[in-house]
C-alpha positions as CSV (number, residue, x, y, z in Angstrom):
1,X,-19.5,-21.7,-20.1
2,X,-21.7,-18.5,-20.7
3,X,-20.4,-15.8,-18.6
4,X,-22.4,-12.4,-17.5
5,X,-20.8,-9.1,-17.2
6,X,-22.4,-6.1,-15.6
7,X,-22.0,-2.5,-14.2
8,X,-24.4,-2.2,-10.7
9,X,-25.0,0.7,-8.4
10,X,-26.4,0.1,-5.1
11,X,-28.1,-3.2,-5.3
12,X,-27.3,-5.5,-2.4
13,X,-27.8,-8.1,-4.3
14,X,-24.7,-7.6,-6.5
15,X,-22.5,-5.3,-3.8
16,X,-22.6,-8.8,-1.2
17,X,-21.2,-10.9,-4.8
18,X,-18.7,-8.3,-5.2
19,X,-17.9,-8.9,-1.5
20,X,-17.8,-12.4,-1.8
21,X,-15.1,-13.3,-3.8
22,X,-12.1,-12.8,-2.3
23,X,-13.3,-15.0,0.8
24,X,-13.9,-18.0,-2.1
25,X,-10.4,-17.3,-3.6
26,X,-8.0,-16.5,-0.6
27,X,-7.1,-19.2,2.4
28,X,-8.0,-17.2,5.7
29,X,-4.6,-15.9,6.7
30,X,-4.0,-14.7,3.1
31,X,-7.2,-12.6,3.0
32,X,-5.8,-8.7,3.1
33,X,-9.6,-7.6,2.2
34,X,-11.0,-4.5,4.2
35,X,-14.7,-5.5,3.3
36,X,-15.9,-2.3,4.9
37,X,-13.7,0.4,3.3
38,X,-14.9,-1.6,0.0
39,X,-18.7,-1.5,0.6
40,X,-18.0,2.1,1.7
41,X,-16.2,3.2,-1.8
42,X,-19.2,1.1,-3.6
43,X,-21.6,3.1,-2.3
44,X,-20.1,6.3,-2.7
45,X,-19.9,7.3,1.5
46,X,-15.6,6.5,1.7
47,X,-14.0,9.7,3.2
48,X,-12.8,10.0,-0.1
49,X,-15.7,9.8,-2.6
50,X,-16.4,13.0,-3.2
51,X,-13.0,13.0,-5.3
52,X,-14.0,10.3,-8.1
53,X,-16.9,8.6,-9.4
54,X,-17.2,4.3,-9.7
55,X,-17.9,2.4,-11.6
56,X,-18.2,-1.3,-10.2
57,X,-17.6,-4.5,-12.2
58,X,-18.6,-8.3,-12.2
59,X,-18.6,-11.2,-14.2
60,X,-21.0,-13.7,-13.1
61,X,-21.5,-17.6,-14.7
62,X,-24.6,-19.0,-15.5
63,X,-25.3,-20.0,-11.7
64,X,-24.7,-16.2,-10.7
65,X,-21.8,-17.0,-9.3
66,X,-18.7,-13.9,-9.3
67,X,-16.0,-15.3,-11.1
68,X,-14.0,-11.7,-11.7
69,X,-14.9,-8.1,-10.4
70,X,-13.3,-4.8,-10.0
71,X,-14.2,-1.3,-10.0
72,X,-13.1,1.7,-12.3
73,X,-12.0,4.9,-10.6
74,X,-12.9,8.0,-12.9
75,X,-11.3,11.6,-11.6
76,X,-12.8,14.5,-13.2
77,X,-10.6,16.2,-15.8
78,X,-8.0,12.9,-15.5
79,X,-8.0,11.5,-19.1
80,X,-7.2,8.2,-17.2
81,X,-9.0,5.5,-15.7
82,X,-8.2,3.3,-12.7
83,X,-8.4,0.0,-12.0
84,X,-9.0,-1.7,-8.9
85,X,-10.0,-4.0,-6.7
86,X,-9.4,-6.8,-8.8
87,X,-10.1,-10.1,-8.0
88,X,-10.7,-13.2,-10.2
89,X,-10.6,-16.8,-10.5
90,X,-7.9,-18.2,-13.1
91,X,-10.5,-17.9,-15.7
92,X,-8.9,-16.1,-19.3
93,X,-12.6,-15.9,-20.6
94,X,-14.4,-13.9,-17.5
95,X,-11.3,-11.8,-16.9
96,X,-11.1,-10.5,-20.6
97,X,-15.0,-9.7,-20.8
98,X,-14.1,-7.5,-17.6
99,X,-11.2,-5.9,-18.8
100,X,-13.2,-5.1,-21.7
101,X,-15.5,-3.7,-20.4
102,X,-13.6,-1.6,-18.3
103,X,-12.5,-0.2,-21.3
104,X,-15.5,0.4,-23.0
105,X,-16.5,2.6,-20.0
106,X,-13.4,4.5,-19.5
107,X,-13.6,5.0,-23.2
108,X,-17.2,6.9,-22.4
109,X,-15.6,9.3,-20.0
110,X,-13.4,10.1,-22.4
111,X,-10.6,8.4,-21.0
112,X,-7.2,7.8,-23.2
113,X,-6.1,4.8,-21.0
114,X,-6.2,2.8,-17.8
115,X,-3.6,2.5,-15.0
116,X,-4.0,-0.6,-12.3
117,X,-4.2,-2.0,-9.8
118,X,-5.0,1.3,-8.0
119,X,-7.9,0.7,-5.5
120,X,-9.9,4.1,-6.4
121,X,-7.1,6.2,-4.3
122,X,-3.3,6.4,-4.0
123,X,-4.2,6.7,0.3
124,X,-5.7,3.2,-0.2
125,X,-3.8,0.6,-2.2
126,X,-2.1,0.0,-5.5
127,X,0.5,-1.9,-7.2
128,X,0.5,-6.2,-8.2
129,X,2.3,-8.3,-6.3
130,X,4.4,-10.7,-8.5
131,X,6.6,-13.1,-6.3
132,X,7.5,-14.6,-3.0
133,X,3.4,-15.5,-2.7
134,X,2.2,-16.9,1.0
135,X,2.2,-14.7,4.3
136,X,1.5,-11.7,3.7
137,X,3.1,-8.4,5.6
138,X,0.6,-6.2,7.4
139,X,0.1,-3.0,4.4
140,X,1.1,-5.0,1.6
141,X,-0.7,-5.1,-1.6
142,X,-1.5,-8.5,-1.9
143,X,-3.2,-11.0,-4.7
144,X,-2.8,-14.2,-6.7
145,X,0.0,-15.5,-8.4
146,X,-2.0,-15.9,-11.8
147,X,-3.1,-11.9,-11.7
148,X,0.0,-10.9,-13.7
149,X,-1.0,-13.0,-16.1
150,X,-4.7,-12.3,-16.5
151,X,-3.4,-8.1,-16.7
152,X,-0.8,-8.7,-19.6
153,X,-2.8,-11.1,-21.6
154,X,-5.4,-7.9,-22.0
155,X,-2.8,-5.9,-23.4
156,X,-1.8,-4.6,-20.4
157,X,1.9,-3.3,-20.1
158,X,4.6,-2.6,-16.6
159,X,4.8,0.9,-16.5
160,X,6.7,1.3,-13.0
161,X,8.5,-1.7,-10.6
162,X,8.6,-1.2,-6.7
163,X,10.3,-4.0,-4.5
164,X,9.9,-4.2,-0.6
165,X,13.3,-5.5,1.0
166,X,13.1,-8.5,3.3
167,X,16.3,-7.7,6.3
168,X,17.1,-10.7,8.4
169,X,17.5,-10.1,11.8
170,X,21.3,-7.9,12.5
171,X,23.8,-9.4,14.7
172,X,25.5,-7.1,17.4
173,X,28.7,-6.5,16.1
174,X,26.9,-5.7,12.4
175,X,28.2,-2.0,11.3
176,X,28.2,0.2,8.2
177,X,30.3,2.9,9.0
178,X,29.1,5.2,6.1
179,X,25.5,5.0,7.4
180,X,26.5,5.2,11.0
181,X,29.2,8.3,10.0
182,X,26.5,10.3,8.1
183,X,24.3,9.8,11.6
184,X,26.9,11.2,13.7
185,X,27.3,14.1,11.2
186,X,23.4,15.1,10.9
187,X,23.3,15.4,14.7
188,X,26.3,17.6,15.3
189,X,24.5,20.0,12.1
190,X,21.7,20.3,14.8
191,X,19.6,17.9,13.7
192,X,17.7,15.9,15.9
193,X,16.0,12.6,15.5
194,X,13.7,11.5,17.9
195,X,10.6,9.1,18.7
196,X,6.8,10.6,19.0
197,X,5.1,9.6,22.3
198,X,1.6,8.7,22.6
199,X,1.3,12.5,23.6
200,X,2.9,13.9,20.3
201,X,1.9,11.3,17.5
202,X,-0.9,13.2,16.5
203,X,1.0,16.6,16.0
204,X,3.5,14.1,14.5
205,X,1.0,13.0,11.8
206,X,0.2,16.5,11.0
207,X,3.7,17.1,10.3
208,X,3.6,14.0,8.2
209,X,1.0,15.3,6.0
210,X,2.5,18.7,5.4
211,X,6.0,16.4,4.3
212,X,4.2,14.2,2.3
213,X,2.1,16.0,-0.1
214,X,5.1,17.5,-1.1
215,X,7.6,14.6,-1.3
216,X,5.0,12.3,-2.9
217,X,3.2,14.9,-5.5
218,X,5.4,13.3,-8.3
219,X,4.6,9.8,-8.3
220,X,2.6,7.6,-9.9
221,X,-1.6,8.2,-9.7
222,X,-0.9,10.3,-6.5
223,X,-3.4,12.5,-5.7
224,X,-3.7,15.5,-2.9
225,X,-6.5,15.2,-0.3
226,X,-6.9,17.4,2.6
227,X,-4.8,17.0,6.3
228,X,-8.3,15.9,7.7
229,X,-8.8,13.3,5.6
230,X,-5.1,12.5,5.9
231,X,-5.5,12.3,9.9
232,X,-8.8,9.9,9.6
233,X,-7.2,7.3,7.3
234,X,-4.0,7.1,9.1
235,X,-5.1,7.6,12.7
236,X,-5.4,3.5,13.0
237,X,-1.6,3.3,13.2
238,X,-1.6,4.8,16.7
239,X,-2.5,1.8,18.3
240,X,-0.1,-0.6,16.5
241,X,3.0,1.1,16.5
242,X,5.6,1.0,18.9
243,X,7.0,4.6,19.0
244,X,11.1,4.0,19.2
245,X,10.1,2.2,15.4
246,X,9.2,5.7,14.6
247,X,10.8,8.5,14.0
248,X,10.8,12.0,12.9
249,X,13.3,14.5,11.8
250,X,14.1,18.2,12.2
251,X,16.2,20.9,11.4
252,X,16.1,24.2,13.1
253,X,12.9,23.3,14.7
254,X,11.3,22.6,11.2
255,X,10.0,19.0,10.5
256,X,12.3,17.5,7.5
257,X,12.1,14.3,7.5
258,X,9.9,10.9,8.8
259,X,10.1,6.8,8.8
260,X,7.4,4.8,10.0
261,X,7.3,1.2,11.0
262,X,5.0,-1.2,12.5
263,X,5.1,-4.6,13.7
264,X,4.3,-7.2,11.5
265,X,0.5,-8.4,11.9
266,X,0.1,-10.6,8.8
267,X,-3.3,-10.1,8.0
268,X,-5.1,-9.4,11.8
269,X,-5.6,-5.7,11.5
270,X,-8.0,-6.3,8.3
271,X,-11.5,-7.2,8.0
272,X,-13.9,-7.7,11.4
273,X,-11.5,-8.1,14.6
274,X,-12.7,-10.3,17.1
275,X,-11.8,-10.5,20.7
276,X,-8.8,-12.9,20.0
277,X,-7.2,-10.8,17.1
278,X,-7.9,-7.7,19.7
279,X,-5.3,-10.0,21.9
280,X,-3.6,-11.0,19.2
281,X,-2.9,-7.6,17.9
282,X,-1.9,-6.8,21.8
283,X,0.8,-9.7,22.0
284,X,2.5,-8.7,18.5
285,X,3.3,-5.4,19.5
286,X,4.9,-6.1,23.2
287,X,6.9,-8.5,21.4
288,X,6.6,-8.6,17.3
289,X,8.7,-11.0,15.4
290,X,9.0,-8.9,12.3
291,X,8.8,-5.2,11.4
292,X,7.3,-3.4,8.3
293,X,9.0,0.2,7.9
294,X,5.9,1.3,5.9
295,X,7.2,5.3,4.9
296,X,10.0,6.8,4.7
297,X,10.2,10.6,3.4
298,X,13.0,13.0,3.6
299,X,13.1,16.3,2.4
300,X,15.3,16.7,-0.4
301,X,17.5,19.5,0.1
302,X,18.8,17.6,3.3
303,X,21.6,15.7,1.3
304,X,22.4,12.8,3.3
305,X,19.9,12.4,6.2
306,X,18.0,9.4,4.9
307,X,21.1,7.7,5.5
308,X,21.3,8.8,9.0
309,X,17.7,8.0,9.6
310,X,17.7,4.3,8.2
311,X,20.7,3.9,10.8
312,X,19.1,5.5,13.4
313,X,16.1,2.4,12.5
314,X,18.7,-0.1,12.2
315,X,20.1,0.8,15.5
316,X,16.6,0.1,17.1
317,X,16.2,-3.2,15.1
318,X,20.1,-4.3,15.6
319,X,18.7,-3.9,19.7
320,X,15.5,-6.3,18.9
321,X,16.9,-8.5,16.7
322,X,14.2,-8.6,15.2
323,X,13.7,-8.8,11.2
324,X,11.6,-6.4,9.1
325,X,10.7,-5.4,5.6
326,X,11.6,-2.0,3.8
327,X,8.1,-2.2,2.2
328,X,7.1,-0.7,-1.5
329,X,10.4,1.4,-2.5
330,X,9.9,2.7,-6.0
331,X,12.9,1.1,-8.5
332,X,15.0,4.0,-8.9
333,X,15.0,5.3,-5.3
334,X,18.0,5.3,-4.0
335,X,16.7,3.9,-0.4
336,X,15.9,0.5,-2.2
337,X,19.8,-0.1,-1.7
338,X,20.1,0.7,1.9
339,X,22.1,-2.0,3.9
340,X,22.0,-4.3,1.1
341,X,24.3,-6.7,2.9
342,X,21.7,-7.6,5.2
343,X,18.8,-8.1,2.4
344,X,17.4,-11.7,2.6
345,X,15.4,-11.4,-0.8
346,X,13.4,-8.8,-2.5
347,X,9.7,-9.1,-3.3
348,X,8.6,-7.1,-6.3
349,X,5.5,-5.5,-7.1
350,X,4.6,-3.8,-10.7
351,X,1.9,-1.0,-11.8
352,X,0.5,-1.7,-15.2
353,X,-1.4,0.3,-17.6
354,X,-3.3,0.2,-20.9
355,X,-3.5,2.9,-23.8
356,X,-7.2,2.9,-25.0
357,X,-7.4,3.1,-28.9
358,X,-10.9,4.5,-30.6
């Protein structure tokens, strides 16, 4: 079959393909799309916009129907690329022609290679999932079992592994003194370890920021954006959280550390809500079923108080009974082995990237 594949700006024609895929590919309750932060980065009004320049992408067949589509992030005075939004029938032949030409536009900016799945922005989402496929956790990147697949066999190689730990649900009498020792000892240091309020989650956010851009400077395709930005993208959580799940840290009245969570709402909180996922969404917080404990920073010259805050967490969660998932832990972090004798499985999730030749 003779395949199309084209660059397009603002024509509606080609933005409502591009937004049209994933609804053809994905069952309903596996759809993580956010069709209008998409539409915003495609036509260049996102929050973020003003940071990079797109470049969107779609392979069409000979009834103009999108078979593959993604978009290429350029940052000025970045030598690489990133690529995103990718979505794509199990179709070798379109998905190389767009990989290709991904390249051969990078290559025009004078990139030296490409680094993916990264959805424009490191504040939006990244990473390829690779196993344990089939109800999805609210914030996790999510995708088709084939895209691994379709990435390598364009050359594309792993350059970094992340894994989200799935906990089953802790029985009363469960204890780990050496988390629940190192608790004890950060509060009589003076530290204290509390829960935000709906009063105090805003200020708390601030103080998330001002951790964050400094815990989170080193890894892979982050970039900095400003606290206001920061606030407007992750403002939504204040009406899905349940504020003993979250807590903050802090030492001599100085913010040090943070870990959020949030029940588990599968897919609900994306795309168009209607009334019933409003009442959904109202339900699964007074009494979720699972938790996702989204971020976790600490700041590193307190040796030891990640412990005490993952057992100040499991302390809430051993109360609940209720499962969760330590979600999108980079390999080598030493938090990936918290509590490992309560891990169910692991799902695993992998960044790839491509060195452009001339």
């Amino acid at each position: 079959m003779k395949y199309t594949v084209l660059t397009f700006s603002q024509d509606s024609k080609y933005l409502q393909k591009f937004l049209q895929l994933p609804k053809r590919l994905y069952h309903r309750t596996e759809r993580m799309q956010k069709p209008v932060e998409e539409l915003e980065i495609l036509k260049g009004t996102h929050i973020l916009s003003h940071y990079f320049q797109v470049c969107p992408l779609l392979v069409l067949d000979k009834k103009e129907r999108p078979i593959s589509r993604a978009v290429l992030t350029i940052y000025p005075k970045d030598s690489t690329a990133y690529l995103g939004f990718f979505e794509s029938e199990d179709n070798e032949t379109a998905s190389a022609l767009l990989f290709s030409k991904a390249e051969n536009l990078a290559k025009k900016y004078n990139c030296t290679e490409i680094v993916g799945p990264v959805d424009a922005s490191f504040w939006l989402c990244y990473r390829l999932k690779t196993n344990h496929f089939g109800a999805p956790y609210t914030g996790e990147p999510y995708n088709k079992d084939y895209y691994l697949r379709l990435w390598q066999q364009a050359g594309y190689c792993i350059s970094e592994r992340y894994y989200s730990n799935h906990f089953q649900s802790i029985k009363s009498s469960h204890q780990n003194t050496k988390f629940s020792a190192r608790l004890e000892q950060k509060r009589m240091e003076g530290y204290h370890i509390i829960s935000p309020d709906r009063d105090t989650f805003d200020a708390s956010l601030q103080e998330v920021y001002e951790l964050l851009v400094e815990l989170y400077k080193t890894f892979p395709v982050y970039k900095p954006i400003a606290k206001e930005e920061f606030i407007s993208l992750y403002s939504y959580l204040k009406p899905l959280i349940n504020y003993s799940m979250v807590k903050m840290a802090y030492y001599q009245k100085q913010p040090v550390g943070f870990f959020i969570s949030i029940p588990d709402y599968g897919n609900t909180v994306y795309g168009t809500l209607t009334p019933i996922d409003y009442l959904h969404i109202l339900l699964t917080r007074k009494k979720p079923k699972s938790y996702v404990m989204l971020y976790m920073g600490i700041d590193a010259s307190h040796h030891g108080l990640g412990k005490a805050m993952a057992e100040a967490i499991k302390q809430e969660l051993q109360v609940s009974g209720i499962p969760s998932v330590g979600a999108l832990i980079r390999e080598k972090n030493i938090n990936r082995h918290y509590f490992q004798e309560l891990i169910d499985y692991e799902y695993e999730y992998v960044l790839l990237h491509k060195v452009l030749t001339s």
